[in-house]
C-alpha positions in Angstrom: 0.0 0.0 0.0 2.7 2.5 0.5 4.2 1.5 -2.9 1.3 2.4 -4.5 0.9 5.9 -2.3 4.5 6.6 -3.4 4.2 6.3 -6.9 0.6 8.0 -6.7 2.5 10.7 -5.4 5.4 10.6 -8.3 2.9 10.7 -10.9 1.2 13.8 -9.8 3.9 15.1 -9.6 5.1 14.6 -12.9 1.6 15.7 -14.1 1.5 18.8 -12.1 5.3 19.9 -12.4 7.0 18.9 -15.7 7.7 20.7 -18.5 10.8 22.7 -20.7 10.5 25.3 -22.7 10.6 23.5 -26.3 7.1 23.1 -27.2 6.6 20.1 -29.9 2.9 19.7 -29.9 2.1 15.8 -30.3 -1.9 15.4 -29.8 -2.2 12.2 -27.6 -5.5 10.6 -27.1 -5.7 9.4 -23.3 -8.4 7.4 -21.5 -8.4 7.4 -17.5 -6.9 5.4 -15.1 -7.6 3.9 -11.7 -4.2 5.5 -9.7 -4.9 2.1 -7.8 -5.0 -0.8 -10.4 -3.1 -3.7 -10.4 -1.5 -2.6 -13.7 -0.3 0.8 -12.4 1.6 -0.8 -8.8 2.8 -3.8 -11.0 4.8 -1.9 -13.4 6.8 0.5 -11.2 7.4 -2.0 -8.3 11.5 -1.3 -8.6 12.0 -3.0 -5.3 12.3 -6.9 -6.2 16.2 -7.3 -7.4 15.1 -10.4 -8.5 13.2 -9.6 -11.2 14.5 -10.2 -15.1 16.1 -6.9 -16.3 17.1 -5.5 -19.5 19.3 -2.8 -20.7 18.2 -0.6 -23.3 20.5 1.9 -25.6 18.7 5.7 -25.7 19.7 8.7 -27.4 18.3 12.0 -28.1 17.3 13.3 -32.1 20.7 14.6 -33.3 22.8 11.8 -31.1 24.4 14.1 -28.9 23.2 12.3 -25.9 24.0 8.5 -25.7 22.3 6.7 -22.3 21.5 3.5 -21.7 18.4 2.6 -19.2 18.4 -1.2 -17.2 14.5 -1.7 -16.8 12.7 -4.6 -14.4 10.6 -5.9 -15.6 11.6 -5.4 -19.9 10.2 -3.2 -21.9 7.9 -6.4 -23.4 6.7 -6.7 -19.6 6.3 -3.1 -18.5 3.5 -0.8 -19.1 5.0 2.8 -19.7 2.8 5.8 -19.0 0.8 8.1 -20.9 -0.5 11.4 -19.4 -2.9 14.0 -20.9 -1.6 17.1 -19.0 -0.3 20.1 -21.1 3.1 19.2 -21.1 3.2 15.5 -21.5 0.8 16.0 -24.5 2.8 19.1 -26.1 6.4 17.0 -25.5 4.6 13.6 -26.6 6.2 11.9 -23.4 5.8 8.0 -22.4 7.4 7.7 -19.7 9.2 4.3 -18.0 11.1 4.9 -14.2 14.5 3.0 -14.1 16.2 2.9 -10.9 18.7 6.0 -10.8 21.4 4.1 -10.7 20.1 2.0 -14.1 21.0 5.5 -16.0 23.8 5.4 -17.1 24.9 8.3 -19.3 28.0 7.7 -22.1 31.0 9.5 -23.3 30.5 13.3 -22.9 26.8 12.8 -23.4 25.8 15.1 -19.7 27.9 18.4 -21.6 25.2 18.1 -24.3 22.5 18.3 -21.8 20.5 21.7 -20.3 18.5 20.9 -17.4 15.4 23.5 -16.6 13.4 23.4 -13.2 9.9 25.5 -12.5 7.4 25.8 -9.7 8.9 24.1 -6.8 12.5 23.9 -8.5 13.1 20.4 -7.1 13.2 18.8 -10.4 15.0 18.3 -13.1 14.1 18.0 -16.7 16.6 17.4 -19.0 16.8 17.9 -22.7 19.3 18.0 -25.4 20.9 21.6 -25.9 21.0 20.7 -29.8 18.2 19.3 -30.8 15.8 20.2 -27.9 15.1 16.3 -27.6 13.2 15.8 -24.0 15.1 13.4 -22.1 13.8 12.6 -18.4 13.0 13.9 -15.6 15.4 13.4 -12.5 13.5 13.7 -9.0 17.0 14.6 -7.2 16.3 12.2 -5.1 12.6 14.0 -3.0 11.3 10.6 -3.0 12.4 8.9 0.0 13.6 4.7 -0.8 12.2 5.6 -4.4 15.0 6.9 -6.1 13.8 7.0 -9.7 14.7 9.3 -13.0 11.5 9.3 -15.1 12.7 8.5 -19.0 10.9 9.4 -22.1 10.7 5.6 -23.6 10.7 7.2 -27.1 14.7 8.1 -26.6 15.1 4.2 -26.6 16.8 3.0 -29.8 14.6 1.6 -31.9 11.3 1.6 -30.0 8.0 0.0 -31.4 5.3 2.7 -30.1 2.6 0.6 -31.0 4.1 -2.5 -29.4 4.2 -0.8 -25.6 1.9 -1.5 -23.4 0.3 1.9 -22.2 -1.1 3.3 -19.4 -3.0 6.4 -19.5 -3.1 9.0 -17.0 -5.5 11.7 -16.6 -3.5 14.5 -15.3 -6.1 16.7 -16.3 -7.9 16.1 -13.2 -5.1 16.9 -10.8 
């Protein structure tokens, strides 16, 4: 139950305090969401190491920015999430949470990177200084035993969008 309280909490937070100032408008069409359903605690429970894993190469637009992101359960396992608030609609994000440490950032890939913070300045959201490319957003940490980035799953190399399993969120209402 606190799990699920936690990463209630995470996501309205995303909802209510994410976005950087290059506006791409993507329309996505979103259906609700029970914040308590089986499907939303079962993919983001980060806790069980033993879980199967999988490492996946990311990289913004231009290239500039090379990561790679470890995600338990696999992407063919994990249901990414889809909001409808203003800036996860405008910046088309679908987002996946890989442990902090599961980000790993390659070659001089972080001097490519601007980071931009609003309302309560606690986190970041990072984006390629080239080719505006939105990245994740890092919590800093303001979770406490939930230490998360949130990725946008369509910096993973050669994603199939219409093979993820999605979960939409109504950040509208929050």
């Amino acid at each position: 139950m606190e799990l699920r309280f936690t990463l209630l909490i995470i996501l309205i937070n995303i909802i209510l305090f994410h976005h950087h100032p290059f506006s791409k408008t993507i329309k996505i069409i979103v259906q609700p969401f029970e914040a308590n359903s089986d499907q939303f605690t079962a993919s983001r429970k980060m806790t069980d190491a033993k879980k199967e894993s999988q490492t996946y190469p990311c990289r913004c637009h231009c290239g500039e920015v090379k990561f790679t992101i470890t995600l338990s359960p696999p992407l063919a396992d994990y249901t990414v999430m889809q909001c409808n608030c203003s800036i996860c609609t405008a910046h088309g994000y679908l987002l996946v949470y890989p442990n902090r440490s599961d980000v790993i950032f390659h070659g001089n890939s972080t001097d490519h990177v601007q980071k931009y913070q609003f309302h309560t300045k606690k986190k970041d959201h990072w984006f390629c200084s080239h080719c505006g490319t939105s990245l994740l957003i890092d919590f800093n940490g303001i979770y406490e035993n939930f230490d998360v980035m949130a990725v946008n799953a369509r910096t993973i190399e050669n994603i199939d969008i219409s093979a993820l399993k999605l979960e939409y969120g109504n950040g509208k209402k929050l």
